[in-house]
PDB file with SEQRES, HELIX, SHEET and CRYST1 records, atoms N, CA, C and O in Angstrom:
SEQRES   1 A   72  UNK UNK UNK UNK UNK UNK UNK UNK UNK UNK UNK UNK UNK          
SEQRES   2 A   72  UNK UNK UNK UNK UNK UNK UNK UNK UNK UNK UNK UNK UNK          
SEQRES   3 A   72  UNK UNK UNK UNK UNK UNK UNK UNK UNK UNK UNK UNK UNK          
SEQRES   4 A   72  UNK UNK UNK UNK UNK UNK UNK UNK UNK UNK UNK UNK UNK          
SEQRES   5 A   72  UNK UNK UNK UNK UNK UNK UNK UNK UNK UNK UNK UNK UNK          
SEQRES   6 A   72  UNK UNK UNK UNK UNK UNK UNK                                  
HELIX    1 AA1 UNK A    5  UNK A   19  1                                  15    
HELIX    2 AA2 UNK A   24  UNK A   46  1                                  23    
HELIX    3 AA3 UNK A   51  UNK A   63  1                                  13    
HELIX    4 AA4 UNK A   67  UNK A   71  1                                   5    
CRYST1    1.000    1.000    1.000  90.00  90.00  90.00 P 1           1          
ATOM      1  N   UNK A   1     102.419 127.727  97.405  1.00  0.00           N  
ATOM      2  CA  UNK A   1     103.770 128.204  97.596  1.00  0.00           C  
ATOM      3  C   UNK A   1     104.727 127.066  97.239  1.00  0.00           C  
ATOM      4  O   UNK A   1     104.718 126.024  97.893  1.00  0.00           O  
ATOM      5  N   UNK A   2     105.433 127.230  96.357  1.00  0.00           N  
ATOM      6  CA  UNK A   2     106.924 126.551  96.150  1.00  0.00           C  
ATOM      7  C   UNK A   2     107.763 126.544  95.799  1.00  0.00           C  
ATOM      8  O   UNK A   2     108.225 127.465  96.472  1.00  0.00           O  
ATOM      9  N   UNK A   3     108.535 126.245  95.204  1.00  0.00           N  
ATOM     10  CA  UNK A   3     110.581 126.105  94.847  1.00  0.00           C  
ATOM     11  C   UNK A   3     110.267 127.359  93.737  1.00  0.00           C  
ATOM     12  O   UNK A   3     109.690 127.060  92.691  1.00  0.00           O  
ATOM     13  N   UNK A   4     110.605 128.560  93.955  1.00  0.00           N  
ATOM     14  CA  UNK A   4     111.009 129.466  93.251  1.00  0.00           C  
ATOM     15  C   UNK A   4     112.459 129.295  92.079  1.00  0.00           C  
ATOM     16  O   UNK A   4     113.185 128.308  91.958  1.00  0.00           O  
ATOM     17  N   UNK A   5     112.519 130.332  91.491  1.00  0.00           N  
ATOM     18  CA  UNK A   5     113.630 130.751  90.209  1.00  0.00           C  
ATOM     19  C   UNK A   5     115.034 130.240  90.686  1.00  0.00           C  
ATOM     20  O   UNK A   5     115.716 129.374  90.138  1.00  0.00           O  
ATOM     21  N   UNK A   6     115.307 130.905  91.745  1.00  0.00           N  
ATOM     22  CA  UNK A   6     116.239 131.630  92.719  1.00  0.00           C  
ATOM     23  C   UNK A   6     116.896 130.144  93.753  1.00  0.00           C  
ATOM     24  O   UNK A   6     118.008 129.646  93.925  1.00  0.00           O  
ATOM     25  N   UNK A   7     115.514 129.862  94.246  1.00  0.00           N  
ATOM     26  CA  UNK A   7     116.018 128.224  94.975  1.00  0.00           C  
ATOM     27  C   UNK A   7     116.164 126.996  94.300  1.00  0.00           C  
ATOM     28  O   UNK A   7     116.803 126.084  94.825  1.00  0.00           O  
ATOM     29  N   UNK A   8     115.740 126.898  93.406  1.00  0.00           N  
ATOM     30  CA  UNK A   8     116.508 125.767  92.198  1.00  0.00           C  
ATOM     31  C   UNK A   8     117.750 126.189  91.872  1.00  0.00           C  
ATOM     32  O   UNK A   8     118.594 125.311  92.052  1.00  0.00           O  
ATOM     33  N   UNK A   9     118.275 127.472  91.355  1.00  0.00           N  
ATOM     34  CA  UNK A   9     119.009 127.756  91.256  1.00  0.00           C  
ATOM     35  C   UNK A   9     120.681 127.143  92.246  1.00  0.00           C  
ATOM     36  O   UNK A   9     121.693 126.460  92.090  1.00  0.00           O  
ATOM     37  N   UNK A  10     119.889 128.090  93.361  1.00  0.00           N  
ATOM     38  CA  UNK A  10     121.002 127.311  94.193  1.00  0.00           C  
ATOM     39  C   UNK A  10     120.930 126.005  94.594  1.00  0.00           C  
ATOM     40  O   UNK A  10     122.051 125.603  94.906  1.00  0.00           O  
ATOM     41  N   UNK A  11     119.756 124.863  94.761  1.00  0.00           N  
ATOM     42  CA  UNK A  11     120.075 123.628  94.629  1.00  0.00           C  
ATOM     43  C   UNK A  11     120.748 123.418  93.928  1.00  0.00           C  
ATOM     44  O   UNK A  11     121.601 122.645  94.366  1.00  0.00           O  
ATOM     45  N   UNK A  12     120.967 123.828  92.451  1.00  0.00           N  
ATOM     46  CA  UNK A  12     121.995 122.914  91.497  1.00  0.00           C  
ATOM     47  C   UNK A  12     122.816 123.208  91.951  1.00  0.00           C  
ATOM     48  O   UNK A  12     123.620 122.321  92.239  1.00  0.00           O  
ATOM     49  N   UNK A  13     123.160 124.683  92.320  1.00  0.00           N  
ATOM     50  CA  UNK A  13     124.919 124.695  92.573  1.00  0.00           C  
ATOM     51  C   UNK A  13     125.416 124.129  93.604  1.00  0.00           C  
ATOM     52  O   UNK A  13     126.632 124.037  93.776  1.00  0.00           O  
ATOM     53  N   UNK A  14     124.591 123.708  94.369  1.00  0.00           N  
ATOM     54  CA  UNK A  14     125.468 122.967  95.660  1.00  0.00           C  
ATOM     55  C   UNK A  14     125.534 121.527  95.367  1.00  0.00           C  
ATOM     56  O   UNK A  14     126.377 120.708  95.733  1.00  0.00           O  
ATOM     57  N   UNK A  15     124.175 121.328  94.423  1.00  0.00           N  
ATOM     58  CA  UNK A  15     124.571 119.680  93.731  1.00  0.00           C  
ATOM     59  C   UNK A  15     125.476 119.457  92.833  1.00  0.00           C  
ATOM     60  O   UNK A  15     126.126 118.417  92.714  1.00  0.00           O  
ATOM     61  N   UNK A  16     125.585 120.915  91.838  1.00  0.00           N  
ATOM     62  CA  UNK A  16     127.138 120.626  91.195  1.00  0.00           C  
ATOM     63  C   UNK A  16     128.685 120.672  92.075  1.00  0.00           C  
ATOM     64  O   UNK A  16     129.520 119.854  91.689  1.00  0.00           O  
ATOM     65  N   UNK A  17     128.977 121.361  92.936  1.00  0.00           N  
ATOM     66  CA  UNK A  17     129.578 121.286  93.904  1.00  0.00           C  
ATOM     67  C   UNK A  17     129.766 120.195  94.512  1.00  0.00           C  
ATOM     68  O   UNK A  17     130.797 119.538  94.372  1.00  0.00           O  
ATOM     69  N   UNK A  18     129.029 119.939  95.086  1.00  0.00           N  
ATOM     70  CA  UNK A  18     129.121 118.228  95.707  1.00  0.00           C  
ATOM     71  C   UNK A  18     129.351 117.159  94.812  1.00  0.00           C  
ATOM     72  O   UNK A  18     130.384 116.517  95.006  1.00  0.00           O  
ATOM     73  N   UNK A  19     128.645 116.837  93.910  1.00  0.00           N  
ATOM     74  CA  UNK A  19     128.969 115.988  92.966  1.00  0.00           C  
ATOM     75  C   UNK A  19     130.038 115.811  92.126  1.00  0.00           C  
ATOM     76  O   UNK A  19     130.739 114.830  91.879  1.00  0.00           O  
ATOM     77  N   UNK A  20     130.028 117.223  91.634  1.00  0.00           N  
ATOM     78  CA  UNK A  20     131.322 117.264  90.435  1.00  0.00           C  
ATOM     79  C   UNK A  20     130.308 117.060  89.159  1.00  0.00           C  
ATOM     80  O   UNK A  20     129.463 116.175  89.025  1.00  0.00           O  
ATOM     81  N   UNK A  21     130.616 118.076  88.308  1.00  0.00           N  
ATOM     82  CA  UNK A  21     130.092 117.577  86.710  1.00  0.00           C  
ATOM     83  C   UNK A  21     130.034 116.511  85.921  1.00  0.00           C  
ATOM     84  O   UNK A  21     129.292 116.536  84.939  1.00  0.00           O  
ATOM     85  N   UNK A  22     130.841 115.348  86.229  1.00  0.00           N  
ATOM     86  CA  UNK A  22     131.131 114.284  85.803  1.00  0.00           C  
ATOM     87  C   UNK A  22     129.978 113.327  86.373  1.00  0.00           C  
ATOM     88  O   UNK A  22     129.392 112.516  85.656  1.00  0.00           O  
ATOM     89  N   UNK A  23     129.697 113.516  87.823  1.00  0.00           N  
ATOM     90  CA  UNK A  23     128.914 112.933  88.424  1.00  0.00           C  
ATOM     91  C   UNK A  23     127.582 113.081  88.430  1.00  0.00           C  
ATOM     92  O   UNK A  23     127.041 112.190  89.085  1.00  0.00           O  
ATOM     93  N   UNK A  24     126.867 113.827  87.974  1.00  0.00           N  
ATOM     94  CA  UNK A  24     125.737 114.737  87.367  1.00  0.00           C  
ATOM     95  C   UNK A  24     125.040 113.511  86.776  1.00  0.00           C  
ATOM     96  O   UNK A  24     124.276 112.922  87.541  1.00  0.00           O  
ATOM     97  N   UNK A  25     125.157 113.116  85.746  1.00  0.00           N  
ATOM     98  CA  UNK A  25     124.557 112.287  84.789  1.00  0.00           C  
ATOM     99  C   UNK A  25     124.745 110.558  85.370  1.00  0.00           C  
ATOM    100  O   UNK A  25     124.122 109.640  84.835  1.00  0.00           O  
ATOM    101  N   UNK A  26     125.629 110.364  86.440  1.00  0.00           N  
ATOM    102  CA  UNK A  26     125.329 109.172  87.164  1.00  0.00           C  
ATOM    103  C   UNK A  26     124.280 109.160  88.147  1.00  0.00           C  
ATOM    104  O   UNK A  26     123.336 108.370  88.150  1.00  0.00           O  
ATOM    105  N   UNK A  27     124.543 110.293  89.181  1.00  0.00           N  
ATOM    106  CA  UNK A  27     123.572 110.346  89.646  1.00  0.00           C  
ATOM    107  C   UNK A  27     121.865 110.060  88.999  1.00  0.00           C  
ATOM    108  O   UNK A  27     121.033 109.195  89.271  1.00  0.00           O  
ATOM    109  N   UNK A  28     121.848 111.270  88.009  1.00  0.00           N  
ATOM    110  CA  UNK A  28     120.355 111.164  87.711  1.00  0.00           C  
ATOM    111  C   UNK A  28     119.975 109.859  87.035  1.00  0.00           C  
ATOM    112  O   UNK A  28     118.773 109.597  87.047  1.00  0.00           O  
ATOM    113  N   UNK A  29     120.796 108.995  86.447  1.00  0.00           N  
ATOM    114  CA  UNK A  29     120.378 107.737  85.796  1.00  0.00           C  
ATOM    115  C   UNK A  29     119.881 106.747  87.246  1.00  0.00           C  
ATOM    116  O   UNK A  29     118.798 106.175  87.369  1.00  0.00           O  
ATOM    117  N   UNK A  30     120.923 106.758  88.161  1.00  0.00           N  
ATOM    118  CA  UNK A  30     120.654 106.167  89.265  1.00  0.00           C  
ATOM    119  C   UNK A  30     119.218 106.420  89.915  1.00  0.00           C  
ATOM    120  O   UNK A  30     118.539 105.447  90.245  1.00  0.00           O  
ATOM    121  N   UNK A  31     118.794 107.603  90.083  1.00  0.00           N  
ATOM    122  CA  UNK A  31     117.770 108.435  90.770  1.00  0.00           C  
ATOM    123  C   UNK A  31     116.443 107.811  89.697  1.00  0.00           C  
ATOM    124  O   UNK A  31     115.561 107.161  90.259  1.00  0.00           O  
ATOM    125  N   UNK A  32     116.365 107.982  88.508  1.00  0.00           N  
ATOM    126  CA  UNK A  32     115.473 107.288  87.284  1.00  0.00           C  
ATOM    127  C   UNK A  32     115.162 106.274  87.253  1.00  0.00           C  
ATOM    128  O   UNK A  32     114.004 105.938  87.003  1.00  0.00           O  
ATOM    129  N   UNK A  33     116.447 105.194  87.589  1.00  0.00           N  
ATOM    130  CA  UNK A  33     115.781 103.373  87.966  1.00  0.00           C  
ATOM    131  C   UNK A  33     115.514 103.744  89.180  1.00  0.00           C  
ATOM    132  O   UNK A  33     114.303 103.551  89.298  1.00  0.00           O  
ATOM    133  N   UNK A  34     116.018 104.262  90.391  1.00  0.00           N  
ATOM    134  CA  UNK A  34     115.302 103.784  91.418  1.00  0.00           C  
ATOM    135  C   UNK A  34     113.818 104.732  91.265  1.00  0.00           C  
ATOM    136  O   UNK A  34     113.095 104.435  92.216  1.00  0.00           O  
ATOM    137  N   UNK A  35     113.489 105.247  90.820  1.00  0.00           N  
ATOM    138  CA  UNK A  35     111.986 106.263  90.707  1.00  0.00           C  
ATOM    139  C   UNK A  35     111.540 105.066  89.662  1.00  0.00           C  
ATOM    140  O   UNK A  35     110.341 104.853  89.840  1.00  0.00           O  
ATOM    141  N   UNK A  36     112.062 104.242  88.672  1.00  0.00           N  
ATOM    142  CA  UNK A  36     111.262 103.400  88.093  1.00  0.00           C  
ATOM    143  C   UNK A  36     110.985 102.225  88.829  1.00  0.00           C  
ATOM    144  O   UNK A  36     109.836 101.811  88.675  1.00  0.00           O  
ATOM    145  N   UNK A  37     111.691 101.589  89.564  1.00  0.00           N  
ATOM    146  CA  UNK A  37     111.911 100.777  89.942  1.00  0.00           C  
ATOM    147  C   UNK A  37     110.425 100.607  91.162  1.00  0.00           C  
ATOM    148  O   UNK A  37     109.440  99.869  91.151  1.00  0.00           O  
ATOM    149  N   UNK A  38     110.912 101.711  92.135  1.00  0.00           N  
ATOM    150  CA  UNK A  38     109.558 101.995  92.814  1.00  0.00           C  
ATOM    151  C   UNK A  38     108.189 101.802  92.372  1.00  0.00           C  
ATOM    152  O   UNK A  38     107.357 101.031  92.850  1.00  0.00           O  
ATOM    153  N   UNK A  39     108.016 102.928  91.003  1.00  0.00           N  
ATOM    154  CA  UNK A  39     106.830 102.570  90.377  1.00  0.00           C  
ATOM    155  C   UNK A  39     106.231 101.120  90.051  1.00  0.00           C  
ATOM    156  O   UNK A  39     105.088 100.663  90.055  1.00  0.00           O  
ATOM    157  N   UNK A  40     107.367 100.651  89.796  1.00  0.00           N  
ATOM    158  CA  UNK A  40     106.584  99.112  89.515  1.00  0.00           C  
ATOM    159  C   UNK A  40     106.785  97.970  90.309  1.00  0.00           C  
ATOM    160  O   UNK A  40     107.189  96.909  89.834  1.00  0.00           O  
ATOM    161  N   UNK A  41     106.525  98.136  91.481  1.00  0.00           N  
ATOM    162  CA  UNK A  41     106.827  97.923  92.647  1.00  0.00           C  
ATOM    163  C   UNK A  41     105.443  98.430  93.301  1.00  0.00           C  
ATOM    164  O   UNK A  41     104.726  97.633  93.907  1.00  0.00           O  
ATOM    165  N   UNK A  42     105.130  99.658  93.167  1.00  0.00           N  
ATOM    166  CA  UNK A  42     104.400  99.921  93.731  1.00  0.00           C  
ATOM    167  C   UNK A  42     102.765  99.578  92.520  1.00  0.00           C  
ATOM    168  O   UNK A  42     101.659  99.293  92.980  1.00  0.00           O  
ATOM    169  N   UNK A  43     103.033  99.697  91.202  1.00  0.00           N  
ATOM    170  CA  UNK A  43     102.606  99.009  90.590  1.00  0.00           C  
ATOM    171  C   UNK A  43     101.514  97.247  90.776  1.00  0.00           C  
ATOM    172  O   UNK A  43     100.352  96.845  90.720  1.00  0.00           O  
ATOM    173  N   UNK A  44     102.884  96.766  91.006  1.00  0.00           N  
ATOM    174  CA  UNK A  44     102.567  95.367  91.054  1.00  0.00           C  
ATOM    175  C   UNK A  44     101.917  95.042  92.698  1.00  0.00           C  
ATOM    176  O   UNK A  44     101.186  94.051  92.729  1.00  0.00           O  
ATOM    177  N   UNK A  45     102.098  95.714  93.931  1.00  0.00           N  
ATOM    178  CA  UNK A  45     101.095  95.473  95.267  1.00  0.00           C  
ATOM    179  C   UNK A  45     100.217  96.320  94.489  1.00  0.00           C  
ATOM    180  O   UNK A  45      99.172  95.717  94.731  1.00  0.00           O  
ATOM    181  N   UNK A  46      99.907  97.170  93.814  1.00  0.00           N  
ATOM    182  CA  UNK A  46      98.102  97.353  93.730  1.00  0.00           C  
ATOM    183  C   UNK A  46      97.361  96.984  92.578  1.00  0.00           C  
ATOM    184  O   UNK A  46      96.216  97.431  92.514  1.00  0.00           O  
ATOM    185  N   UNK A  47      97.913  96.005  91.321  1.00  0.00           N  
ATOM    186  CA  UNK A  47      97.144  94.990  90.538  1.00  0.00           C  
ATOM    187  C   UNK A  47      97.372  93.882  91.482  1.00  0.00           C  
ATOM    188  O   UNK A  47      96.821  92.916  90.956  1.00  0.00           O  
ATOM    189  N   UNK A  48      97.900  93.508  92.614  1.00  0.00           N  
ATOM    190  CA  UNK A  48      97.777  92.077  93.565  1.00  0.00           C  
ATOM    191  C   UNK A  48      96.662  92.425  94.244  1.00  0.00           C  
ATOM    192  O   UNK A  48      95.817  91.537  94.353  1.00  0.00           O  
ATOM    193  N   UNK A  49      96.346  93.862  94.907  1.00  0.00           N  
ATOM    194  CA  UNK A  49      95.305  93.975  95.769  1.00  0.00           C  
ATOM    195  C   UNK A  49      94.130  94.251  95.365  1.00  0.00           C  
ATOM    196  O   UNK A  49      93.156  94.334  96.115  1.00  0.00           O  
ATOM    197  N   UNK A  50      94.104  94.492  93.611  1.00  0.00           N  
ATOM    198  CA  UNK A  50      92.812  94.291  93.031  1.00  0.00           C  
ATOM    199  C   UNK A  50      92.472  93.226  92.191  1.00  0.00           C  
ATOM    200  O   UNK A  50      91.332  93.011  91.778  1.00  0.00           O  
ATOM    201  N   UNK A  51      93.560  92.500  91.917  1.00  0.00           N  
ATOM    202  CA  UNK A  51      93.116  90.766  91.899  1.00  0.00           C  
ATOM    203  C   UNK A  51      92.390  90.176  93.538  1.00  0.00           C  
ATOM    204  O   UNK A  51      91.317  89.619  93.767  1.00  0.00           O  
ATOM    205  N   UNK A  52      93.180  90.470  94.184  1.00  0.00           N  
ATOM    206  CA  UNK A  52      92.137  89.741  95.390  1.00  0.00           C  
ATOM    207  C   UNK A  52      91.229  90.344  95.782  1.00  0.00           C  
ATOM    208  O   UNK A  52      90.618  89.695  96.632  1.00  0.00           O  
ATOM    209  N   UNK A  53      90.752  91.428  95.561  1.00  0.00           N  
ATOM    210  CA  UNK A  53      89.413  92.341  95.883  1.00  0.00           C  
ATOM    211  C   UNK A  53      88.609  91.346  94.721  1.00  0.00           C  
ATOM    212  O   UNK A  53      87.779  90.518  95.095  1.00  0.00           O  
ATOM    213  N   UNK A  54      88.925  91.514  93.407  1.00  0.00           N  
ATOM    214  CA  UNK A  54      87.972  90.382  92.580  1.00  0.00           C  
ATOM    215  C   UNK A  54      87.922  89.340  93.023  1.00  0.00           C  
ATOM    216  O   UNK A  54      86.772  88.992  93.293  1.00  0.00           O  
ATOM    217  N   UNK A  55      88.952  88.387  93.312  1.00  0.00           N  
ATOM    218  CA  UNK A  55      88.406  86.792  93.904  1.00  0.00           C  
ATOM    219  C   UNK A  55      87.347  87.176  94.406  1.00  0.00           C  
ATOM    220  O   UNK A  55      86.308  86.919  93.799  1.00  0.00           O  
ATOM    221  N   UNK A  56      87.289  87.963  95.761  1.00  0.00           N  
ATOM    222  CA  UNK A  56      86.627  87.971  97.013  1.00  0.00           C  
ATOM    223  C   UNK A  56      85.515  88.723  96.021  1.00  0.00           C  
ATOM    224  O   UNK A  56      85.190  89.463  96.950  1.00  0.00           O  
ATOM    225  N   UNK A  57      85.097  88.940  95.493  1.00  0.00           N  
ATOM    226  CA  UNK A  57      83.966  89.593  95.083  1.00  0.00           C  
ATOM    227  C   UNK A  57      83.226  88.670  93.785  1.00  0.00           C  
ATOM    228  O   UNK A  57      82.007  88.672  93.609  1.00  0.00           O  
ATOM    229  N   UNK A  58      84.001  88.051  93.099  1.00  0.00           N  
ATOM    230  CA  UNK A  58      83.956  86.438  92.326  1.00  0.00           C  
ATOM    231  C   UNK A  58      83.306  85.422  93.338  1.00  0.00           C  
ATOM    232  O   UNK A  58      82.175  85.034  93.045  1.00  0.00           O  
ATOM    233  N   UNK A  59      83.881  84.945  94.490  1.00  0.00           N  
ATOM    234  CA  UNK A  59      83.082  84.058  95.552  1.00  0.00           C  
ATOM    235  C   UNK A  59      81.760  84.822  96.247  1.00  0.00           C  
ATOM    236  O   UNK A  59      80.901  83.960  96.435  1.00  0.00           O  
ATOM    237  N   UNK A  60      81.413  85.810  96.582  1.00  0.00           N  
ATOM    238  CA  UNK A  60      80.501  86.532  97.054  1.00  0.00           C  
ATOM    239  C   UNK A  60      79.614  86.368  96.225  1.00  0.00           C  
ATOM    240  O   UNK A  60      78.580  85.806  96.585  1.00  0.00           O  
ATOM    241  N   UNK A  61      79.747  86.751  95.075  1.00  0.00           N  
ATOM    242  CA  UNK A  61      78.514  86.360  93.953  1.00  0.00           C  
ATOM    243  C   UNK A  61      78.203  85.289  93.319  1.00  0.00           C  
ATOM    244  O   UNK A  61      77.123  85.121  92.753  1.00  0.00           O  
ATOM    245  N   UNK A  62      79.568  84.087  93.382  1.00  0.00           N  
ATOM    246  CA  UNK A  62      79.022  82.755  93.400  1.00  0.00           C  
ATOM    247  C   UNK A  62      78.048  82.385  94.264  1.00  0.00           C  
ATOM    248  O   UNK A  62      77.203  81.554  93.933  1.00  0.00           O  
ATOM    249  N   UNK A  63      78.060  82.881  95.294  1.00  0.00           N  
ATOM    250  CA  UNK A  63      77.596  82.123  96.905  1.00  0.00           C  
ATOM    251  C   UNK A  63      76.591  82.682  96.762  1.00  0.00           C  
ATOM    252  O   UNK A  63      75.728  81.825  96.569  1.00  0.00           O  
ATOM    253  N   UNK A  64      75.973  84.124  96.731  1.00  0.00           N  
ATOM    254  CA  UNK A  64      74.881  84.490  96.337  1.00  0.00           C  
ATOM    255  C   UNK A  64      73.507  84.394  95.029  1.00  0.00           C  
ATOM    256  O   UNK A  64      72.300  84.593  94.890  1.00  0.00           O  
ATOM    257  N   UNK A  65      74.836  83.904  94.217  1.00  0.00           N  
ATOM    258  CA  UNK A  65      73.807  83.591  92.558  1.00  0.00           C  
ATOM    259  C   UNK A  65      72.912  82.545  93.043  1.00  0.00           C  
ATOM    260  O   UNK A  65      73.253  82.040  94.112  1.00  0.00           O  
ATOM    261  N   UNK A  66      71.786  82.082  92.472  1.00  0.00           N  
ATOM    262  CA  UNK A  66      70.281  81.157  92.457  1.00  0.00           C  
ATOM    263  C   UNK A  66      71.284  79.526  91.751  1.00  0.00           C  
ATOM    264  O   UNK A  66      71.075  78.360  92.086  1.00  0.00           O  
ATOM    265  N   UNK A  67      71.887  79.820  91.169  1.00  0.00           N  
ATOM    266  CA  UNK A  67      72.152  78.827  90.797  1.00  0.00           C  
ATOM    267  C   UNK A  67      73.218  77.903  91.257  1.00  0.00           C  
ATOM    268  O   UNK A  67      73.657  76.899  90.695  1.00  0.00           O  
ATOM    269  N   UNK A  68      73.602  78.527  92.573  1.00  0.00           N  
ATOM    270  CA  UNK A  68      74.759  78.031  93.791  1.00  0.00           C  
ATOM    271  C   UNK A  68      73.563  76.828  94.652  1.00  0.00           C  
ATOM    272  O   UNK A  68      74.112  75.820  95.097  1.00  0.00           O  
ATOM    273  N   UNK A  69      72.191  76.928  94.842  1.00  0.00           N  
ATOM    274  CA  UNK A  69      71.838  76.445  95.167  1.00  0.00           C  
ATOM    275  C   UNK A  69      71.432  75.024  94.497  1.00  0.00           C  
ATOM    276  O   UNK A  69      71.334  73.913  95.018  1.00  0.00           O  
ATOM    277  N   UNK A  70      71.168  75.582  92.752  1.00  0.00           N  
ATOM    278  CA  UNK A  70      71.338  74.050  92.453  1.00  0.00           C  
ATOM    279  C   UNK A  70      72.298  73.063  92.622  1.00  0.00           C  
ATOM    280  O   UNK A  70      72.017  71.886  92.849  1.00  0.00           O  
ATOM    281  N   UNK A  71      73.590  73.573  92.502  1.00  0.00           N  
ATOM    282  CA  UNK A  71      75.172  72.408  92.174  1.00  0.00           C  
ATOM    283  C   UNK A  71      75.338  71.881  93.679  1.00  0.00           C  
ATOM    284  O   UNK A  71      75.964  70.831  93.823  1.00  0.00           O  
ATOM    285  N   UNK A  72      74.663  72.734  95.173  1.00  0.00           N  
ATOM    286  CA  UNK A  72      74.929  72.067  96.451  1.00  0.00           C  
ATOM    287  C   UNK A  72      74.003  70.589  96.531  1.00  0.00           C  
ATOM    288  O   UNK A  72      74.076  69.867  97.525  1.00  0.00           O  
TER     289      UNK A  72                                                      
END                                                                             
C-alpha cells in the first residue's frame, strides 16, 4: 500500500501553496545537496568501518600465519 494518483496530487498543491512557484526549484536543489550530502556522509562511516574490520582481520591473520612465529 502507498501514495496513490490522488495523494501526490494534493501534496503538490499544498507544497505549491506554501511555497509559492518561485520557491519550488529552491527548495528541491536544497533537498538534493542535503540527500547528497547525507549519502556521502553516510558513505564515508561505512568505507571507515570496513577499513577497520580489515586492519582487525589483517592482524588476526598476521598473528595466526606460521611465519609470525619465525620474526618473534
Amino acid at each position: 500500500m502507498g501514495i496513490g494518483w490522488t495523494e501526490l496530487i494534493v501534496i503538490f498543491c499544498v507544497v505549491l501553496l506554501f511555497f509559492g512557484a518561485k520557491r519550488i526549484p529552491e527548495v528541491a536543489r536544497a533537498l538534493g545537496r542535503a540527500s547528497r550530502e547525507f549519502k556521502n556522509a553516510r558513505d564515508s562511516v561505512v568505507n571507515e568501518v570496513k577499513d577497520g574490520f580489515a586492519e582487525e582481520t589483517n592482524k588476526e591473520q598476521c598473528k595466526n600465519s606460521p611465519d609470525s612465529d619465525k620474526k618473534a
